[in-house]
C-alpha positions as CSV (number, residue, x, y, z in Angstrom):
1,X,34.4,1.0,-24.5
2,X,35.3,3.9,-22.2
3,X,33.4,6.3,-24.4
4,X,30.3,3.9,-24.2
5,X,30.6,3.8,-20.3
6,X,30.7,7.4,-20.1
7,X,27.9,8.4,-22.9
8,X,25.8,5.8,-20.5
9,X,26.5,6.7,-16.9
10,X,25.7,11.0,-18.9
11,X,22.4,9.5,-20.1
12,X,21.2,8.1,-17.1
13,X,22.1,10.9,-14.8
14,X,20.2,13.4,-17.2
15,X,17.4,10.9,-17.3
16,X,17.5,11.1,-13.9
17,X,17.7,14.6,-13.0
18,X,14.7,14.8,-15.3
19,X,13.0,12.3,-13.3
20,X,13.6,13.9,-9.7
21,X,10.5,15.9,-9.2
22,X,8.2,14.2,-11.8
23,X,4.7,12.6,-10.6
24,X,5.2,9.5,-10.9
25,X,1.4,8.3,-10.3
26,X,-1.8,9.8,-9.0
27,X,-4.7,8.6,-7.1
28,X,-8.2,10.1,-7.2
29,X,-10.4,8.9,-4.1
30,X,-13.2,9.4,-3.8
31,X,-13.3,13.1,-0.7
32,X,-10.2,14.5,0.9
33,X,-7.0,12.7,2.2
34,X,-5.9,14.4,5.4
35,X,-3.1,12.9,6.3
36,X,0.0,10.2,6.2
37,X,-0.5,7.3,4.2
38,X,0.8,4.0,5.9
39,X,3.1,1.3,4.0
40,X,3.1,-2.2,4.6
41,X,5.9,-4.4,4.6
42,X,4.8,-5.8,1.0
43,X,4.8,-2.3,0.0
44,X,1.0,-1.7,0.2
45,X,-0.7,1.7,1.0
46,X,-3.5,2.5,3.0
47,X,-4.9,5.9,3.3
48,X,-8.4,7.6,4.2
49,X,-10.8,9.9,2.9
50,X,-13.3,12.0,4.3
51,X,-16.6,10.1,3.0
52,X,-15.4,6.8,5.0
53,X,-14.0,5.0,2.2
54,X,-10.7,3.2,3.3
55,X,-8.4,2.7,0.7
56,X,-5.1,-0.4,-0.1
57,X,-3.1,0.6,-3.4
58,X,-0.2,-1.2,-4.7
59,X,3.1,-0.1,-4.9
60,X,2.4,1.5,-8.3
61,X,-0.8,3.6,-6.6
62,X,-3.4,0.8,-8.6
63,X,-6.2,0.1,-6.4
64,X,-5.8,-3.1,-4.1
65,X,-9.4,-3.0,-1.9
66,X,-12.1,-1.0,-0.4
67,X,-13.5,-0.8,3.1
68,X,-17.0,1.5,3.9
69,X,-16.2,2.4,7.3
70,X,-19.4,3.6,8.9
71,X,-21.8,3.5,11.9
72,X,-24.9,2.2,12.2
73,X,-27.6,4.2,14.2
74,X,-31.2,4.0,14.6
75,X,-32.9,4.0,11.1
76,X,-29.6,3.1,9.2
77,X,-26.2,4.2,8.7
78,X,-23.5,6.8,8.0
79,X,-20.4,6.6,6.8
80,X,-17.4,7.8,9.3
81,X,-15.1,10.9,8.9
82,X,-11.7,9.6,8.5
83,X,-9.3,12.3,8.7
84,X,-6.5,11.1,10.3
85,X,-3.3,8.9,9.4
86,X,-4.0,4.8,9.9
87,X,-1.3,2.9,11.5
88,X,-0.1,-0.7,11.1
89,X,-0.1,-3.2,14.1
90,X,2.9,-5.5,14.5
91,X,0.7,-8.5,12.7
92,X,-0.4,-7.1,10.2
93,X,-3.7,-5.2,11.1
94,X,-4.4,-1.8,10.1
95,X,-6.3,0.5,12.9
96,X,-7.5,4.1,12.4
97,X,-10.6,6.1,13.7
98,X,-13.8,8.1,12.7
99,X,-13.9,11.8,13.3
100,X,-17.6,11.6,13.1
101,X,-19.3,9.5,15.7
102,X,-16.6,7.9,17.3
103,X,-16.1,4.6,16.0
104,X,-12.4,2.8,15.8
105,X,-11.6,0.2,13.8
106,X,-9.1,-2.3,13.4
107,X,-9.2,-4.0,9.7
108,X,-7.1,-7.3,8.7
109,X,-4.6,-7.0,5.4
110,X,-7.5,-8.7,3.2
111,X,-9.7,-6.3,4.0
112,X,-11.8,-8.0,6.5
113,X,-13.4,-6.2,9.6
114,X,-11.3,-7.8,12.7
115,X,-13.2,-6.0,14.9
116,X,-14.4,-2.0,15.9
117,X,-15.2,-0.3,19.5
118,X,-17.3,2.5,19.9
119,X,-16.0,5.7,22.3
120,X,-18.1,8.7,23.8
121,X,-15.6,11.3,22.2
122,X,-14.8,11.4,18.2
123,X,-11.0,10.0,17.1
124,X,-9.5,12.8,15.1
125,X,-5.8,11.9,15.4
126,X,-3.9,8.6,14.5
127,X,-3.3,5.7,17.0
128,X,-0.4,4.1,18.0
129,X,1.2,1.1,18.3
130,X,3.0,0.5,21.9
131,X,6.4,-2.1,22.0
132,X,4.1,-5.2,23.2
133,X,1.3,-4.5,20.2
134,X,-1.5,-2.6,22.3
135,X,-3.1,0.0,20.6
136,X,-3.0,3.6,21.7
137,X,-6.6,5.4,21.2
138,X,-6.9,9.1,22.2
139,X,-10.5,11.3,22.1
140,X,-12.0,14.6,22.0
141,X,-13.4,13.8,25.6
142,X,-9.7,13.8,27.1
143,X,-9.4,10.0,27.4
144,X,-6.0,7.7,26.5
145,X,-6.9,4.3,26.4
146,X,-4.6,1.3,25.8
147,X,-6.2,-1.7,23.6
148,X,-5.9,-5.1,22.9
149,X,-5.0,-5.7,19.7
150,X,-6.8,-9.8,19.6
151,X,-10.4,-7.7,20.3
152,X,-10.6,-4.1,21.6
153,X,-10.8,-4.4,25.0
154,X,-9.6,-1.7,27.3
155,X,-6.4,-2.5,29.3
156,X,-6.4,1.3,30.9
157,X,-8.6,4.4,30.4
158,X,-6.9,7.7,31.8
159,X,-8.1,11.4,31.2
160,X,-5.2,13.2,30.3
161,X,-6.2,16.3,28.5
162,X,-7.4,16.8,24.7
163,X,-5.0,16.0,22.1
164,X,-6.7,18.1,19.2
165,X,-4.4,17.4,16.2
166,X,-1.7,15.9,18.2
167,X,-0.3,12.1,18.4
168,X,1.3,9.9,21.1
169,X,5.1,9.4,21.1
170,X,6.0,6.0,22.6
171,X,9.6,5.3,23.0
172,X,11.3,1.4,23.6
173,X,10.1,1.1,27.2
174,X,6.6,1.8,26.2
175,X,6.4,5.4,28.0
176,X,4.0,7.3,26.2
177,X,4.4,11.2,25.7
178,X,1.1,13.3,24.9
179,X,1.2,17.1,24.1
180,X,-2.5,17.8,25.6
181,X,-4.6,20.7,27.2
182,X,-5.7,20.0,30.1
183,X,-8.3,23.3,31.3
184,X,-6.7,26.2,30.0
185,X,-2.9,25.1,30.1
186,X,-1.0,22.8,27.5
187,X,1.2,20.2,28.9
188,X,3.8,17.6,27.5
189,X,2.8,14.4,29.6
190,X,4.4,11.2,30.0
191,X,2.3,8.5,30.7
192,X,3.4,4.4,32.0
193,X,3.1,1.4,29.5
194,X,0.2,0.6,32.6
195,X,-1.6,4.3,32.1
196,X,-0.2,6.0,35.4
197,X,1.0,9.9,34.8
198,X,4.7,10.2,35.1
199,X,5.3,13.6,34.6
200,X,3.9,16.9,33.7
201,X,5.9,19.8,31.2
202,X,4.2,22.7,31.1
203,X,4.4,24.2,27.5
204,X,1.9,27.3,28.2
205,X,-1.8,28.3,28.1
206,X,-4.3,30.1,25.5
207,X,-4.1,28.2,22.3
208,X,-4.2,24.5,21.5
209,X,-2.1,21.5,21.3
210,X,-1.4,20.4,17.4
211,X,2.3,19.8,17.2
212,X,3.2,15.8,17.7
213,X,6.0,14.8,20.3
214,X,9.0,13.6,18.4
215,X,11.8,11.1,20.2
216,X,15.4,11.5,20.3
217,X,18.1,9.0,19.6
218,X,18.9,10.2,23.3
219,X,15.9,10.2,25.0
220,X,15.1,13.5,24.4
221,X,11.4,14.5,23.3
222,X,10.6,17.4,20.7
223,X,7.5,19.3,20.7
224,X,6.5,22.8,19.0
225,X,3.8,24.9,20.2
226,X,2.2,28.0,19.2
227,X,3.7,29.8,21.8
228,X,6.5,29.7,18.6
229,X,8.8,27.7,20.6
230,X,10.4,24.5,19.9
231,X,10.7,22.6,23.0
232,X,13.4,20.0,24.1
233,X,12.4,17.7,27.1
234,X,14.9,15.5,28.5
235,X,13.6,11.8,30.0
236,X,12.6,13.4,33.7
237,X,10.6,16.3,32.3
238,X,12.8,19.0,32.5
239,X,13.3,21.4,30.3
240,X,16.6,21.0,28.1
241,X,16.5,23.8,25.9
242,X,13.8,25.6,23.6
243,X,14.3,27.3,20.4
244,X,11.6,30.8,19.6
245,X,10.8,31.0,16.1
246,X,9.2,33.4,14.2
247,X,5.5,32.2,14.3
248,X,3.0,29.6,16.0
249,X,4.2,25.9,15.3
250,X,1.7,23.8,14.4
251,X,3.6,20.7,12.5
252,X,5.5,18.6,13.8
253,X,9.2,18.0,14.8
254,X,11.1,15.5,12.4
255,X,14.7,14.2,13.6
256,X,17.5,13.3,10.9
257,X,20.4,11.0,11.3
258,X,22.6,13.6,12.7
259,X,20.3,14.6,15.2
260,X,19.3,17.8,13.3
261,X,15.8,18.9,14.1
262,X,13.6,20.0,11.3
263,X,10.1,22.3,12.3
264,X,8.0,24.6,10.4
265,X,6.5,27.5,11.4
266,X,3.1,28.9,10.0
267,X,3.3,31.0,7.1
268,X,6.9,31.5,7.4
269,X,9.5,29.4,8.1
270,X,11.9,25.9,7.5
271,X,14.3,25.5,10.7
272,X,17.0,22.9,11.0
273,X,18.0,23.6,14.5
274,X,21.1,21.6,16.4
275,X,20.8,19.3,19.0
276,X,22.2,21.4,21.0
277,X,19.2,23.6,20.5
278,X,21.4,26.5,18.1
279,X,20.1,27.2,14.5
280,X,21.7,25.3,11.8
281,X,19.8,27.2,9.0
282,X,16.5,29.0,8.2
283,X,15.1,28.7,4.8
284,X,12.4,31.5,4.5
285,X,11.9,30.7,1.1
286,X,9.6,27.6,2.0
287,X,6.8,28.9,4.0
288,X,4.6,26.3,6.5
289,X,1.3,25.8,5.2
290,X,-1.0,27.8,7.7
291,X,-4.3,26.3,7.0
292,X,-3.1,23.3,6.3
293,X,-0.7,22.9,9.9
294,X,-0.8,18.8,9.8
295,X,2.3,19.3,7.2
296,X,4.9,18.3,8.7
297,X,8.5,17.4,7.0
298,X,9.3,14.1,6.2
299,X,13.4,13.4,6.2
300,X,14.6,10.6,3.1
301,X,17.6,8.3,3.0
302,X,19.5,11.2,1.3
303,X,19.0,13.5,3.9
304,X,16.9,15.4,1.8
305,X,13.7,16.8,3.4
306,X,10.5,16.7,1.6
307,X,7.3,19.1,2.4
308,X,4.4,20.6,1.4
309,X,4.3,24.2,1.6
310,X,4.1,27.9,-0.1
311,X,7.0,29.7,-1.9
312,X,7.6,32.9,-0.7
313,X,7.9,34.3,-3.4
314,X,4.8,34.2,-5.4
315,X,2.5,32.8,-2.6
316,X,2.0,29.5,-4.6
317,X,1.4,26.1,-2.7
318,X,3.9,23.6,-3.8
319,X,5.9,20.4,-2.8
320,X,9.4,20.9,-1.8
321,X,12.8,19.2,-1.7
322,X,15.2,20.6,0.4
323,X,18.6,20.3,1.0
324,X,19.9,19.4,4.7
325,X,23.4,21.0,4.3
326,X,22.0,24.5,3.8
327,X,18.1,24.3,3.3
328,X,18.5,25.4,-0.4
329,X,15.5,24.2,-2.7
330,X,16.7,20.9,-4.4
331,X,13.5,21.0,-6.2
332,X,9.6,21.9,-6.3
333,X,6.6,20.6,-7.8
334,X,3.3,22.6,-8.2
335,X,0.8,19.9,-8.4
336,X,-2.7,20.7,-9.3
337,X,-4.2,20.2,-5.9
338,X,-2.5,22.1,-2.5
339,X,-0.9,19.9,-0.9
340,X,-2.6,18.4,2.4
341,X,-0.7,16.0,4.3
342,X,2.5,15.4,5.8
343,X,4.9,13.5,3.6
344,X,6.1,9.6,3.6
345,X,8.7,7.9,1.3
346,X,8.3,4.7,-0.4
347,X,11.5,2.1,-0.6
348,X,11.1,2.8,-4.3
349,X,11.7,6.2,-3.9
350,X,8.3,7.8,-4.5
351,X,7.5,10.6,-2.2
352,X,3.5,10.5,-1.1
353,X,1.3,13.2,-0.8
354,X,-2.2,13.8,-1.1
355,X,-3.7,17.2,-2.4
356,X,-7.6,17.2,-1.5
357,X,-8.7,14.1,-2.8
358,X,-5.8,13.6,-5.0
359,X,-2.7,11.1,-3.6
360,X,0.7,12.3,-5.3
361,X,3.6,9.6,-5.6
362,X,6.5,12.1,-6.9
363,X,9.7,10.7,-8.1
364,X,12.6,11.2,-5.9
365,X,16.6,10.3,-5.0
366,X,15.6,9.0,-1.8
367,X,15.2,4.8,-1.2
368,X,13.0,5.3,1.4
369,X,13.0,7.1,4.7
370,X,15.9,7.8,6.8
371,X,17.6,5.6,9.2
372,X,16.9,8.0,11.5
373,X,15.3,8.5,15.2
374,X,12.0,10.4,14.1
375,X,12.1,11.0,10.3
376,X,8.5,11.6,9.9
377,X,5.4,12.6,11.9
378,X,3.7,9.4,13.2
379,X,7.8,8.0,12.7
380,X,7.9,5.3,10.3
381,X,6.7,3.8,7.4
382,X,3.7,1.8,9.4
383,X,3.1,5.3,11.1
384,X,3.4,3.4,14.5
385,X,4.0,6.3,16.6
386,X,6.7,5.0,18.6
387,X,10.6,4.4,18.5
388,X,13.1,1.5,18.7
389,X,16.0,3.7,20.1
390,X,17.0,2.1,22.9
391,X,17.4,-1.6,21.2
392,X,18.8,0.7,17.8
393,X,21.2,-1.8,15.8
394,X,25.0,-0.9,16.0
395,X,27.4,-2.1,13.5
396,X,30.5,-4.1,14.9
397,X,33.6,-3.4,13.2
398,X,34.4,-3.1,9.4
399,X,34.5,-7.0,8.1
400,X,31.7,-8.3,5.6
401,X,30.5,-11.4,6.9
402,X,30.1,-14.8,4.3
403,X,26.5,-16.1,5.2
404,X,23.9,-15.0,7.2
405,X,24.2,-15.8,11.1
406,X,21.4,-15.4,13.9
407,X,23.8,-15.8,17.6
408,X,22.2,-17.1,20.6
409,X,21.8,-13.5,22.6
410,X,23.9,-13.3,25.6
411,X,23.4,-12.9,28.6
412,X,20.6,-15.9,28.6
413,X,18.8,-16.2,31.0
414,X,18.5,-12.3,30.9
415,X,17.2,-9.4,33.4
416,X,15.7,-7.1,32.1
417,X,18.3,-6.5,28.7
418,X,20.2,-8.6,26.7
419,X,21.8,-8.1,23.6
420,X,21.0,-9.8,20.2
421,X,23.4,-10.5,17.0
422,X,23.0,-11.2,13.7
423,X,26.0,-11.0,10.6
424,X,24.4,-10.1,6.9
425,X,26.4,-10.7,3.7
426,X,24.5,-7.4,1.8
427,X,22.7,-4.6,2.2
428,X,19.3,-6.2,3.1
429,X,15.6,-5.3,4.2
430,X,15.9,-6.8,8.0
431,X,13.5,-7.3,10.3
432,X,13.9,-9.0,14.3
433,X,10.9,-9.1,15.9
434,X,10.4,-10.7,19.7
435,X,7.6,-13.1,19.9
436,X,6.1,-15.0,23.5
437,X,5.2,-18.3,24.1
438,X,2.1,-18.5,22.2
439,X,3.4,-16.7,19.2
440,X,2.1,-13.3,19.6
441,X,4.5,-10.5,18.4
442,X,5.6,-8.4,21.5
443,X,8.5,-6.3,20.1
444,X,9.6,-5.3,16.9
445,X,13.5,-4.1,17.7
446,X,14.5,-3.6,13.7
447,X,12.6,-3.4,10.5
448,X,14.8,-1.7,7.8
449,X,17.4,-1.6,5.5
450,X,20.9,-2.8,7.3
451,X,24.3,-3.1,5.3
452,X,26.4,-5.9,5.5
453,X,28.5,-7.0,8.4
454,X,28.6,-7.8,11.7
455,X,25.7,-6.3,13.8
456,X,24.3,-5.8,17.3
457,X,21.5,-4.8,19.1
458,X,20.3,-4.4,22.8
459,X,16.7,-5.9,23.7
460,X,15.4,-4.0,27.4
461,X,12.4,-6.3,28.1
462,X,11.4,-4.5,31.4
463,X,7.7,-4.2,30.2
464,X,7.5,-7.9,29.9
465,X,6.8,-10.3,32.6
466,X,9.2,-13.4,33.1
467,X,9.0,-16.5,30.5
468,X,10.3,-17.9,27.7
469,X,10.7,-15.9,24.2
470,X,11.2,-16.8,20.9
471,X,13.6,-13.5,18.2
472,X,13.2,-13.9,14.5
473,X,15.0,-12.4,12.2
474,X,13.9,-12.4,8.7
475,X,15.1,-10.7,5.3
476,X,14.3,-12.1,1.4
477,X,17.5,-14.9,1.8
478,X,17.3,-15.8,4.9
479,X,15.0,-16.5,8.2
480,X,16.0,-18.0,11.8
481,X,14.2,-18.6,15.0
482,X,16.0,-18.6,18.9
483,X,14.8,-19.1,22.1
484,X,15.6,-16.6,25.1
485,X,14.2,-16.9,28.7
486,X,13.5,-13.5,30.8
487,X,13.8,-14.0,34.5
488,X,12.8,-11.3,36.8
């Protein structure tokens, strides 16, 4: 029987090590995808191509629906540009914008129009979703502008620079960071949850804004530039430390459970760099993808790091898995098309990337992404754009709870935090989500995988205004509804 066991657990590991690195499936759109795919909670994907044509696939990459985004005009219509990454609202509702003329859209699961808005400047880069549900819009014509997610309408308009390829940060408190150029200089901003300029960083002047603002499990916000520096903010906008590389940065910083910082540089370089801002390694092996700068690391529950990028060796574009201990290759793919887009990781283990109008899902050891501050771009699977770190779930003690358990938070009444606890049996998908009075979703404080026990997590509801508040919690065995009153 022992010699059974151990012929089986030798088969399966060779099957798969043979598997690691494999396409799983391809899908052919119908132009180019330029950027993250989004994941749903049920495991859908949506992604965009350049024609207009915006795409749901199953978890297996079959087609789901089709939505023809375009604008009319006089005489008829054209279909929009859509180049950048779509992100997922907290009920549901899929938003992303047209590089052509300007239009934004915000699309229901079933594939419904829920309604668009039409802006002066094009919408080039992704949107993103603030703590409360608004909807983050930035333009070629300098302008951030906070959204209602029932309708479109503007909460705040504010010119804050131009964005060019890069996203808003927002962290738990709803402050908003925005790597912009504003006249000939290029500034890390923080901006209110109400649109009023908190700060100003200055990064440098000359070149153009394309690396996204990543956010630390401290506070701490990431940036590269193409000054080849990698940049660590603290909170108050000072500087904490940078990091010079060996060429411009035009990716984007990705944060892994330890805190190590992953960056590429153009044409040359993968850093993991300390949080202390020392270098951990360099792999020079996998080179950034120069004309192709939106490809940015993604980080997998593993630890491993998946990219798109070109072996130094023989100048051939190819994905890569590397390993975080010592950025050694784990393995690489050359798939027929270059690869395009910055990396995500299903729960199933498929790593997503497109390569011109090609979407790769490549077999990998991950289950997903990492439990991590930033381990991707635009953050998370729903490419939301902004983090949960300061309600992040702790785990309290080493006991495995019998049955699932929602506690009354304490303190209740609360102003402005509280903390929240829950007990889970197993290893679950968990998801806690603060809701108001008339059922609108205002928070989402957890949505991942959790092991069992005892946990606990701190809810800051200084954005909100006083009233009562309903927390769900919800996982495939169990659901459970409280009450909670915020008095300011």
């Amino acid at each position: 029987m022992k010699k059974l066991l151990t012929l089986f657990i030798l088969l399966s590991s060779f099957v798969f090590a043979q598997t690691e690195g494999t396409i799983k499936w391809t899908f052919e759109a119908s132009d180019k995808i330029q950027d993250t795919p989004a994941i749903a909670d049920d495991g859908t994907i949506y992604t965009c191509s350049r024609d207009g044509i915006f795409y749901a696939l199953n978890s297996d990459g079959t087609l789901k629906w089709t939505y023809e985004a375009h604008d009319e005009y006089t005489g008829g219509t054209v279909n929009s540009v859509l180049t950048s990454a779509p992100a997922i609202g907290h009920d549901g509702t899929i938003y992303f914008g047209s590089a052509a003329l300007g239009k934004f859209f915000a699309i229901n699961p079933d594939s419904t129009e829920k309604w668009t808005k039409d802006f002066e400047g094009v919408i080039r880069i992704p949107p993103a979703v603030a703590p409360d549900g608004s909807i983050l819009v930035a333009n070629s014509m300098g302008e951030l502008v906070e959204l209602n997610p029932a309708d479109g309408t503007e909460k705040w308009n504010v010119n804050v620079g131009t964005s060019y390829y890069s996203s808003p940060a927002i962290d738990a408190n709803g402050v908003i960071f925005v790597n912009v150029k504003d006249g000939s200089n290029v500034y890390l901003k923080a901006i209110s949850a109400d649109g009023i300029e908190i700060w100003e960083f200055k990064i440098g002047s000359g070149f153009d804004p394309n690396s996204s603002p990543a956010i630390g499990e401290d506070g701490t916000i990431y940036v590269g530039s193409e000054n080849y520096n990698l940049y660590a903010v603290n909170p108050d906008g000072t500087e904490k430390w940078k990091y010079f590389t060996d060429a411009a940065i035009m990716s984007s910083p990705v944060i892994a459970s330890d805190g190590t910082i992953y960056i590429h540089s153009s044409e040359t370089s993968l850093y993991a760099i300390n949080p202390d801002g020392t270098e951990k390694w360099k792999s020079s092996l996998v080179w950034g993808l120069y004309s192709n700068f939106l490809v940015t690391p993604a980080v997998g529950s593993d630890g491993v790091i998946y990219t798109g990028g070109t072996d130094a060796s023989n100048y051939a574009s190819k994905v890569f898995a590397v390993n975080h201990e010592d950025g050694t290759i784990k393995w690489e793919l050359s798939p027929e098309h270059i690869p395009f887009s910055s990396a995500t990781i299903t729960k199933d283990g498929a790593v997503l990337i497109s390569g011109d109008d090609i979407l790769y899902a490549i077999n990998s050891s991950s289950t997903g992404l990492a439990n991590s501050p930033w381990p991707k771009n635009r953050k998370d699977y729903k490419n939301t754009g902004f983090t949960t770190v300061a309600t992040s779930v702790k785990q309290i003690g080493v006991e495995v709870p019998q049955e699932y358990l929602l506690s009354q938070n304490y303190p209740n009444p609360f102003n402005p935090s509280t903390t929240i606890s829950f007990a889970i049996p197993e290893q679950a998908d968990v998801k806690l989500s603060i809701y108001n009075s008339i059922g609108e979703e205002v928070a989402e404080l957890l949505n991942d995988n959790i092991s069992a026990g005892f946990h606990e997590i701190n809810f800051d509801a200084s954005n909100l205004s006083s009233g009562l508040y309903f927390y769900k919690i919800s996982s495939s065995n169990f659901t459970d509804v409280k009450k909670m009153l915020l008095l300011k």
